[in-house]
C-alpha positions as CSV (number, residue, x, y, z in Angstrom):
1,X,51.8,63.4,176.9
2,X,54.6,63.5,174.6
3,X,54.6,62.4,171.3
4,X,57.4,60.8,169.0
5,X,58.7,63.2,165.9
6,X,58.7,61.0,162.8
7,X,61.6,61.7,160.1
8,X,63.8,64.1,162.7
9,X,66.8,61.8,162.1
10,X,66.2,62.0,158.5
11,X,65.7,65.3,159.0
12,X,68.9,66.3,160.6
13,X,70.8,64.1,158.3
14,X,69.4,66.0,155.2
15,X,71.0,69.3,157.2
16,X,74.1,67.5,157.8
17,X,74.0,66.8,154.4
18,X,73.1,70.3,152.9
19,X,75.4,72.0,154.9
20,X,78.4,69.6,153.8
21,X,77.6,70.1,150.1
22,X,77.7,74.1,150.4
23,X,80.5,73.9,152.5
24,X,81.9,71.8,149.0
25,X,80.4,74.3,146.7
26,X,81.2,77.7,147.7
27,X,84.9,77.8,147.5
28,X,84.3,77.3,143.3
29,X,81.6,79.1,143.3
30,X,83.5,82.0,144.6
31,X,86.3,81.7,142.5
32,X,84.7,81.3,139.4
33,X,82.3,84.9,140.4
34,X,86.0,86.4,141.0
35,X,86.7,84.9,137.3
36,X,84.1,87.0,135.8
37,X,84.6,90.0,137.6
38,X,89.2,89.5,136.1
39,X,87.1,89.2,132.8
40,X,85.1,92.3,133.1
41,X,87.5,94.4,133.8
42,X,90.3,92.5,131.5
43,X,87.9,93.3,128.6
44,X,87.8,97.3,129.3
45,X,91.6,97.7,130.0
46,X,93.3,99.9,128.0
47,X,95.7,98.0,125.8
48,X,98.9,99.2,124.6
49,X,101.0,95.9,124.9
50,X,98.6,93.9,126.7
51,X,100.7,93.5,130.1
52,X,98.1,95.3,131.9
53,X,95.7,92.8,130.7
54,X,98.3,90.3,131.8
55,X,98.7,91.5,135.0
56,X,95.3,91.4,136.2
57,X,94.5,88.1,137.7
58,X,92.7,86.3,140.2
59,X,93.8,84.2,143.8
60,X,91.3,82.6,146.1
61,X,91.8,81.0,149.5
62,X,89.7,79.0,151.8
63,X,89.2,77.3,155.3
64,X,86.5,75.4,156.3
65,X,84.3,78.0,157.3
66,X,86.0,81.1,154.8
67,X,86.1,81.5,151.4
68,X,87.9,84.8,149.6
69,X,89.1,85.7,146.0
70,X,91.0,88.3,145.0
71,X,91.1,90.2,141.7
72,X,94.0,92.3,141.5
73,X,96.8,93.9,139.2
74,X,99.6,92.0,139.9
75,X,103.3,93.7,139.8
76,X,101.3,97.1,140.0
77,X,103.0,98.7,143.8
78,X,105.3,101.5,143.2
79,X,107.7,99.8,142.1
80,X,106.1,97.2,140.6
81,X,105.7,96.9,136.3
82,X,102.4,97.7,135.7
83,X,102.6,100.5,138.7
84,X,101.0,102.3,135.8
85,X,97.7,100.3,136.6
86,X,96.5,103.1,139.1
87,X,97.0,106.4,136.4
88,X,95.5,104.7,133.8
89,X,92.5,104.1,136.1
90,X,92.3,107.6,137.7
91,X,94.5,109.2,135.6
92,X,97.1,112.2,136.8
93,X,97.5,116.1,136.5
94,X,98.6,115.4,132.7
95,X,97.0,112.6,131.5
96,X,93.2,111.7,131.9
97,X,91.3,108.5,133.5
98,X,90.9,105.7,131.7
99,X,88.9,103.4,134.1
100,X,88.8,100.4,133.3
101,X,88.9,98.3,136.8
102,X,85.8,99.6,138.9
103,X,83.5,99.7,135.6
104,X,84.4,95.8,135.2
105,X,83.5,95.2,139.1
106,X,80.1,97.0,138.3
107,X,79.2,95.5,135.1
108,X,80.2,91.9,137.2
109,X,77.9,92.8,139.9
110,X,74.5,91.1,138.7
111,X,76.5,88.2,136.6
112,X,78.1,87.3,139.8
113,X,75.2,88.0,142.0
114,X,73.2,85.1,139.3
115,X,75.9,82.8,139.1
116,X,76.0,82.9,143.5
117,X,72.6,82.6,143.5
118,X,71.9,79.7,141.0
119,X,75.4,77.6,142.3
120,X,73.3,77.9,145.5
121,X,69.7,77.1,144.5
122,X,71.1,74.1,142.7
123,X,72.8,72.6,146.0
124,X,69.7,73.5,148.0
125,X,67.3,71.7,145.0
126,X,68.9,68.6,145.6
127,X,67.5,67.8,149.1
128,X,63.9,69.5,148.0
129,X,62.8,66.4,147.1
């Protein structure tokens, strides 16, 4: 004997629901974890004029099912302006390392981790009740 399921509809609307509003979140909450990660490392960067500092920045894109963000030295290819980005962070034969970029991404790691986690939690809270 089969029995009815009360609340599935609800149920699967709540899903529908959940799933929309992540699908809303994540893109900010993505860019804003790339945002602290271009802070981080903007705040070790050796300054001499402050165009390195400049130059780093942050780019996100998204689809509906994708979400990336970049953080990145702009100008900084060979023969780019602040090409000078990659010595100062490893430094060469003559002049020592200065890193400043992967420190920043490790010093990010747990703020960004938190901020993910509790822009997620606080979507997911809303249909707890």
């Amino acid at each position: 004997m089969m029995g009815d399921i009360q609340g599935l509809g609800e149920l699967n609307s709540s899903f529908a629901g959940l799933i929309n509003d992540l699908e809303a979140a994540l893109p900010n909450l993505v860019l804003e974890s790339a945002e602290i990660i271009e802070k981080e490392i903007q705040s070790r960067a050796p300054v001499s004029t402050g165009a390195l500092i400049s130059a780093i920045d942050t780019t996100s894109a998204h689809a509906k099912s994708t979400v990336s963000a970049t953080v990145q030295v702009e100008h900084s290819g060979q023969d780019g302006v602040e090409h000078y980005a990659i010595f100062k962070e490893f430094g060469t034969s003559k002049m020592p390392a200065e890193p400043f970029f992967r420190p920043g991404v490790a010093a990010a790691a747990e703020p960004v981790k938190d901020h993910l986690t509790n822009g997620i939690l606080g979507v997911i809270n809303k249909y707890a009740d």
